[in-house]
C-alpha positions in Angstrom: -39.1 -36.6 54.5 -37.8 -38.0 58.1 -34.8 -37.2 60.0 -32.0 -39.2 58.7 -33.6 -39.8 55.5 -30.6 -39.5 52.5 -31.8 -37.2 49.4 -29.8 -37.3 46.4 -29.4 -33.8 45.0 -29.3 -33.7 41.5 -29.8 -31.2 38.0 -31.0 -33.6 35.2 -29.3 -36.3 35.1 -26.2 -35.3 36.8 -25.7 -36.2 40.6 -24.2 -33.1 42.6 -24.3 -34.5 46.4 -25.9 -37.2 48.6 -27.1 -35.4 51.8 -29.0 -36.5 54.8 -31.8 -35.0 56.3 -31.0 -33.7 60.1 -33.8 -31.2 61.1 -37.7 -30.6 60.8 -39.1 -28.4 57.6 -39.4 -24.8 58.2 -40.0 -22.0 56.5 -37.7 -18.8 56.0 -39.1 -15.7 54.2 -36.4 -13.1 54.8 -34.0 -14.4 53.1 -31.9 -11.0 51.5 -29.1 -13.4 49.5 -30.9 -13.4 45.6 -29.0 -16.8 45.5 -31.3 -18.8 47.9 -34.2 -16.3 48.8 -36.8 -17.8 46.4 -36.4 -21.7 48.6 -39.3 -20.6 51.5 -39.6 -24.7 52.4 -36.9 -25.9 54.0 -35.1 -28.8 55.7 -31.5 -28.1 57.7 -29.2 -30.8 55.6 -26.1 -33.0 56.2 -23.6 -33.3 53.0 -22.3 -37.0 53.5 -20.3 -36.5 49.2 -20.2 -34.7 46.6 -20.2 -36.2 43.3 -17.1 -34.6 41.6 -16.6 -37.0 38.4 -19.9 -36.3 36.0 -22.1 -39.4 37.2 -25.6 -39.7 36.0 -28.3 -41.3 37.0 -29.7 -44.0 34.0 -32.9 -42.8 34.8 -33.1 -39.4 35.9 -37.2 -38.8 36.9 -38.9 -34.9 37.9 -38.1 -33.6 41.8 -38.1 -35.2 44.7 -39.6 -39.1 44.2 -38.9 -41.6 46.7 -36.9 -44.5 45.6 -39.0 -47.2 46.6 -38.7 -50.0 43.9 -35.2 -51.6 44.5 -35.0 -53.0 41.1 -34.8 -49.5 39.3 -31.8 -48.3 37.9 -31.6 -45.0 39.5 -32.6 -46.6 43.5 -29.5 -48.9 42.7 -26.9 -46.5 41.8 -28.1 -43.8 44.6 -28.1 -47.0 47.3 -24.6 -48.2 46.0 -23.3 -44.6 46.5 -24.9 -44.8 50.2 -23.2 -47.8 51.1 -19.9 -46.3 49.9 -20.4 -43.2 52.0 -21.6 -45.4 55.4 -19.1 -48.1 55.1 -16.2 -44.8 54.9 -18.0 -43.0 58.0 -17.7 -46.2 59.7 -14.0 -46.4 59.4 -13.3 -43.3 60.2 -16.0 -43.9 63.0 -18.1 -41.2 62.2 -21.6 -41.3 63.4 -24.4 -42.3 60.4 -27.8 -41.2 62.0 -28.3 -37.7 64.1 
């Protein structure tokens, strides 16, 4: 992953957010909150939306793939929900890239 790239955050099927990477990987291995303390890798994040009506993805795959073919299912739908989010940062002339 690159700075600016946008990760969809899902469980299963079910989209939660669509978040933009902003900052390098590190590594954190103090972390005392039993919530988060077993995620050692990781990236500092953006939330650009949260997906608050139950969409799924058609296609939901394992972790982390890159959506490279354009024809799939699943690359449309998380693209579609990307150029919602832009075109409303945009308008209320909010920057898109760190």
């Amino acid at each position: 992953m690159s700075i600016n790239d946008i990760v969809a955050i899902k469980n299963d099927a079910r989209l939660i957010a669509l978040v933009q990477i902003i900052g390098g990987a590190y590594e954190l291995h103090e972390d005392e909150d039993s919530k988060t303390k077993w995620i050692v890798h990781r990236r500092p994040i953006r939330v650009l939306d949260c997906e608050l009506w139950g969409e799924k993805l058609p296609q939901p795959r394992g972790t982390l793939e890159k959506g490279a073919n354009s024809d799939a299912d699943t690359t449309k739908v998380i693209k579609e929900w990307h150029e919602r989010v832009e075109e409303n940062l945009k308008k209320r002339e909010i920057p898109t890239s760190v």
